[in-house]
PLY file of the C-alpha trace (Angstrom):
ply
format ascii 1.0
element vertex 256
property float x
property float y
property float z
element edge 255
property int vertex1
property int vertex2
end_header
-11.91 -15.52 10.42
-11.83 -15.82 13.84
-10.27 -13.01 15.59
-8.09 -15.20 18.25
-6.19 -16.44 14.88
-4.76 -12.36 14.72
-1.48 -11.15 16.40
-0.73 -8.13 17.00
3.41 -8.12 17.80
6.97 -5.56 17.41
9.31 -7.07 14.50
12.73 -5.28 15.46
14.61 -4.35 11.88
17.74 -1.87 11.41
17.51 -0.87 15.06
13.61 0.09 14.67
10.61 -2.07 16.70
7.62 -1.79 14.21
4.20 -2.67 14.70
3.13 -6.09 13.12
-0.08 -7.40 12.70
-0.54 -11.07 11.19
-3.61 -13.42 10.51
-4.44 -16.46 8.72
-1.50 -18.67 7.46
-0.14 -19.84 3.53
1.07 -17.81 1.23
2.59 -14.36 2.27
0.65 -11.61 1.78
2.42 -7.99 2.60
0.11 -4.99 2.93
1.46 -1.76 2.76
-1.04 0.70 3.87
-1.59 4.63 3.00
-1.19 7.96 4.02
-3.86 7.57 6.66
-2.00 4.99 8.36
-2.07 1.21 9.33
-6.95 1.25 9.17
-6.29 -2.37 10.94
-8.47 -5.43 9.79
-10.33 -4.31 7.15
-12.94 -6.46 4.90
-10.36 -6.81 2.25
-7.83 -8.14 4.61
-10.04 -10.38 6.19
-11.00 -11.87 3.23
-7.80 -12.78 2.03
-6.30 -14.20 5.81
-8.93 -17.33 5.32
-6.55 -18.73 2.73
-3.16 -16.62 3.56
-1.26 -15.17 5.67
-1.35 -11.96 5.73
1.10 -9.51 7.20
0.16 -6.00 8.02
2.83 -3.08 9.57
2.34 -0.20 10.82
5.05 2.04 8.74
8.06 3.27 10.49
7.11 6.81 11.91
3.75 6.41 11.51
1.10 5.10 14.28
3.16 3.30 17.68
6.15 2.19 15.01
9.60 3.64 15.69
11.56 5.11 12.91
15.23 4.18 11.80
17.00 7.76 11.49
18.22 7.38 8.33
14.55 6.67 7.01
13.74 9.46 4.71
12.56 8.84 1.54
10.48 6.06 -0.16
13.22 4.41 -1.09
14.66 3.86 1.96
11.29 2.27 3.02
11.02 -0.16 0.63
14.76 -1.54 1.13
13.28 -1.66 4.67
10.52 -3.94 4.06
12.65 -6.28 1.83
14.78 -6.35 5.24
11.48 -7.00 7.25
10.68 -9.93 4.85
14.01 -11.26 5.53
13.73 -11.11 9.23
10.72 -12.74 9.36
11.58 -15.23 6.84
9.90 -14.82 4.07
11.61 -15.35 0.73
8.68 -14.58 -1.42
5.24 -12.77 -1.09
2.20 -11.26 -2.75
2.61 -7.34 -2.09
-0.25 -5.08 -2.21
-0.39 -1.72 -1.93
-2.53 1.35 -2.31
-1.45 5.00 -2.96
1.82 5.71 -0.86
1.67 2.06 -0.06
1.69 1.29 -3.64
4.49 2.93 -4.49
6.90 1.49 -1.65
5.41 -1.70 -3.35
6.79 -0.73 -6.54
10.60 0.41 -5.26
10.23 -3.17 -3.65
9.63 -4.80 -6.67
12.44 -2.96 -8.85
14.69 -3.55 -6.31
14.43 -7.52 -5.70
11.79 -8.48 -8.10
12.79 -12.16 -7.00
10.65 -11.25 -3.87
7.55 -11.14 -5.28
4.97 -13.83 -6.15
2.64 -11.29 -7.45
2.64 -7.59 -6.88
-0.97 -5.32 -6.51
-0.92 -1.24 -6.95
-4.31 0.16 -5.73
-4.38 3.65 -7.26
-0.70 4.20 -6.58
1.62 7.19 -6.20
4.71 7.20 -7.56
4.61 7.60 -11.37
3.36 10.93 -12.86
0.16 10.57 -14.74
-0.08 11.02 -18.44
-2.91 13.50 -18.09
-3.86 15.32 -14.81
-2.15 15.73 -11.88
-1.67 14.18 -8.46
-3.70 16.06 -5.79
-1.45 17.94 -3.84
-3.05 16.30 -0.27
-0.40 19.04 1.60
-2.47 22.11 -0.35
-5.92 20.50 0.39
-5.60 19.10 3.95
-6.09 15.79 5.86
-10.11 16.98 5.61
-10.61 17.77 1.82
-8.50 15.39 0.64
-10.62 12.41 2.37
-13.51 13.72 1.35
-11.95 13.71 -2.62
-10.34 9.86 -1.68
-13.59 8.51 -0.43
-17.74 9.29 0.04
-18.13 7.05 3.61
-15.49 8.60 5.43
-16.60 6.34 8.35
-14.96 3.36 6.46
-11.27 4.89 7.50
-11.61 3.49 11.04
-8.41 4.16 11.82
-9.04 7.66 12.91
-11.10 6.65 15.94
-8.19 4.95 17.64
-5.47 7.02 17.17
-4.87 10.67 19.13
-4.50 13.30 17.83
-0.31 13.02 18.38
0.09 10.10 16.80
-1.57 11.05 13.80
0.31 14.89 13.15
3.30 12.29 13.55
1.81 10.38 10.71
1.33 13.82 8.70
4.94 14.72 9.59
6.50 11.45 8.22
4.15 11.28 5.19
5.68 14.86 4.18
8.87 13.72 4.79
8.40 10.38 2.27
7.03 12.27 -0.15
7.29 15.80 -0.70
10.53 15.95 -3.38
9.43 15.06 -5.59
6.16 15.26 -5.16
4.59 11.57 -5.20
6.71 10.16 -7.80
10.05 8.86 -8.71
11.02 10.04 -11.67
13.06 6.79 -12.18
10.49 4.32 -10.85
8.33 3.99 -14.43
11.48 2.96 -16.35
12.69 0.60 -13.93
8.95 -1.34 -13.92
9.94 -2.95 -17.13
12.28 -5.34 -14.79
9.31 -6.71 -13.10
8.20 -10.26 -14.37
6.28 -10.90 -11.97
2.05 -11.07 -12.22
1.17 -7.37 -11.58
-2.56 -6.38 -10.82
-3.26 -2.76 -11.08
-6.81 -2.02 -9.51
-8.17 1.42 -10.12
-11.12 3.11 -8.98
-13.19 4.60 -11.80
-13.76 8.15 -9.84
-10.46 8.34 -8.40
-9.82 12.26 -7.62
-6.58 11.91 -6.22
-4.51 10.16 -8.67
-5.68 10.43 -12.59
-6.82 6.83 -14.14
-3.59 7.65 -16.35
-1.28 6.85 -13.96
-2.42 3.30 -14.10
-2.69 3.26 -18.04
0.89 4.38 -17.92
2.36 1.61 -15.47
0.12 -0.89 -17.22
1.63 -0.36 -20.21
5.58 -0.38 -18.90
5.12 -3.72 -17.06
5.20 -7.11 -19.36
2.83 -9.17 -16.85
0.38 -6.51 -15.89
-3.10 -5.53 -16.14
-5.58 -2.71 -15.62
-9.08 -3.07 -13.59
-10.97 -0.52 -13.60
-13.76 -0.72 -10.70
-17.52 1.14 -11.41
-18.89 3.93 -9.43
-15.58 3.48 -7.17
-12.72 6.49 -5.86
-9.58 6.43 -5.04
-9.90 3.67 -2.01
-11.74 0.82 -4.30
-10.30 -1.86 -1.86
-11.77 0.05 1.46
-15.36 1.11 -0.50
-16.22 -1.91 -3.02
-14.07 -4.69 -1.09
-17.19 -7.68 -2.75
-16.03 -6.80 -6.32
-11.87 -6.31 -5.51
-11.60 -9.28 -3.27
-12.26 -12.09 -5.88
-10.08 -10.05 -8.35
-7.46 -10.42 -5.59
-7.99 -14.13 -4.74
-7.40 -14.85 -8.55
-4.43 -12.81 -8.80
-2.46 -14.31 -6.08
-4.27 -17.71 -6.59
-5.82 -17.96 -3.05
-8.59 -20.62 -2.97
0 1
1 2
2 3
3 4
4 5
5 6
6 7
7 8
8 9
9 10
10 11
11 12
12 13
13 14
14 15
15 16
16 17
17 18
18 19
19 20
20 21
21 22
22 23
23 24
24 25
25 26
26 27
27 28
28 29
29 30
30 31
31 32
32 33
33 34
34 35
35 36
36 37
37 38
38 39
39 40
40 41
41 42
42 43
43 44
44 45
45 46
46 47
47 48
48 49
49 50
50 51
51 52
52 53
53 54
54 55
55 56
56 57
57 58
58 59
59 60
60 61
61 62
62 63
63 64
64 65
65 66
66 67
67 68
68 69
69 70
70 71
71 72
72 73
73 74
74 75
75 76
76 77
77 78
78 79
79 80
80 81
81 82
82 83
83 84
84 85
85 86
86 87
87 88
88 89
89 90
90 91
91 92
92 93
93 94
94 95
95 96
96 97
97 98
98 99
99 100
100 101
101 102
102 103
103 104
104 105
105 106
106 107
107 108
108 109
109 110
110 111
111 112
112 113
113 114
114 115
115 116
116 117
117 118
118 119
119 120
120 121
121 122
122 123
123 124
124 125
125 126
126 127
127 128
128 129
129 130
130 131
131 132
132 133
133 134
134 135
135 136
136 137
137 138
138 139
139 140
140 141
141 142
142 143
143 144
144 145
145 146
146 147
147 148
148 149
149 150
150 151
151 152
152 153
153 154
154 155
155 156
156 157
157 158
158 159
159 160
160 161
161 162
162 163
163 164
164 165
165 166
166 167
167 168
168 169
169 170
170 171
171 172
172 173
173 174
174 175
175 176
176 177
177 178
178 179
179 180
180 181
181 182
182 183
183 184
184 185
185 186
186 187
187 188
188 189
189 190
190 191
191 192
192 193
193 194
194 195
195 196
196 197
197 198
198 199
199 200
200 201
201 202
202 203
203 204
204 205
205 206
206 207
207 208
208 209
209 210
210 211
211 212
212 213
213 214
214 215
215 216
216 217
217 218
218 219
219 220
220 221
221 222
222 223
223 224
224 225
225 226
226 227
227 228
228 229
229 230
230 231
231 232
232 233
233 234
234 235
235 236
236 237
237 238
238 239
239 240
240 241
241 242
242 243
243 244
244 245
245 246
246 247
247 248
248 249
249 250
250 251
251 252
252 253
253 254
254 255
């Protein structure tokens, strides 16, 4: 994809100017990135602007975006994004999500699931697991708890572009999303069963932040949703093994 066909732009919603990148054009695609903030164009995302377009923000509080003052929980985000896809004018899109990105996904999806032409969870937060617990990435530290998430810590780019300001902000507003409860909704896995809508649920096999029975558990509350497991993989299976997710992402939303 050539790189002239990206944007880089400020949508304004509920008072807040977020950052907004955008390439390739179609379908909509909304990614919702992570604790470690927006990582930019990354394979995955590449691959799926050459037959969409995909929309990528930089979360409110997090990286150059401003944050509304009544943002505080998860919850608040996601009725935020269903605002942003109304401002831009979007009336239905494939979300995709991993982790904390997941899980705004998810509140987005119980909330309007009339939004959504498919929806993707990447090991996501926001249901306990059946067995195991979330890591606690407060306990462990921004440190420990990439080196659990991922092997190649070089494949979080992100980190070489931001100072170090923007990213204790990034810290600050991730503990304010998701501290109480701790990465969950205790409402959210009950509420799934409203969501019709094709659901891909892509887990890495190693993940050591978020037990493979989280997924198991959402998989089997949603009546259009599936499991994929992906070998030798952690908890960042789109970032590390983007040749095996892509294609399972292409057939999901039906990209050619």
């Amino acid at each position: 994809m050539p790189e002239n066909n990206r944007s880089e732009d400020y949508v304004e919603v509920g008072g807040a100017k977020i950052q907004m990148l955008k390439s390739g054009s179609g379908s909509a695609v909304l990614s919702l990135h992570s604790i470690e903030g927006n990582l930019g164009w990354l394979p995955y995302l590449d691959a799926l602007s050459q037959s969409a377009c995909v929309y990528a923000p930089t979360h409110p509080g997090y990286g150059v975006s401003e944050r509304p003052d009544r943002l505080e929980t998860i919850s608040d985000l996601a009725r935020f994004y269903l605002w942003t896809l109304q401002k831009l004018g979007i009336e239905k899109a494939h979300l995709i999500g991993g982790f904390m990105g997941g899980w705004i996904a998810a509140e987005m999806a119980v909330m309007c699931p009339q939004a959504l032409d498919s929806l993707t969870l990447i090991g996501t937060a926001g249901v306990r697991p059946k067995q195991g617990e979330i890591a606690d990435i407060f306990l462990l530290g921004e440190e420990r708890t990439t080196s659990l998430a991922i092997e190649d810590a070089s494949l979080l780019t992100a980190a070489a572009f931001e100072d170090d300001s923007l990213k204790l902000r990034g810290r600050e507003m991730t503990t304010r999303l998701c501290w109480k409860p701790y990465m969950h909704d205790p409402s959210l896995l009950w509420l799934l069963a409203r969501v019709e809508a094709p659901t891909l649920i892509i887990w890495g096999e190693h993940d050591r932040i978020v037990p493979i029975s989280a997924g198991e558990r959402i998989a089997e509350a949603m009546p259009n949703a599936r499991l994929e497991v992906i070998a030798g993989a952690g908890h960042l299976p789109h970032i590390e093994k983007p040749a095996e997710v892509v294609p399972l992402l292409r057939e999901h939303m039906g990209l050619a």
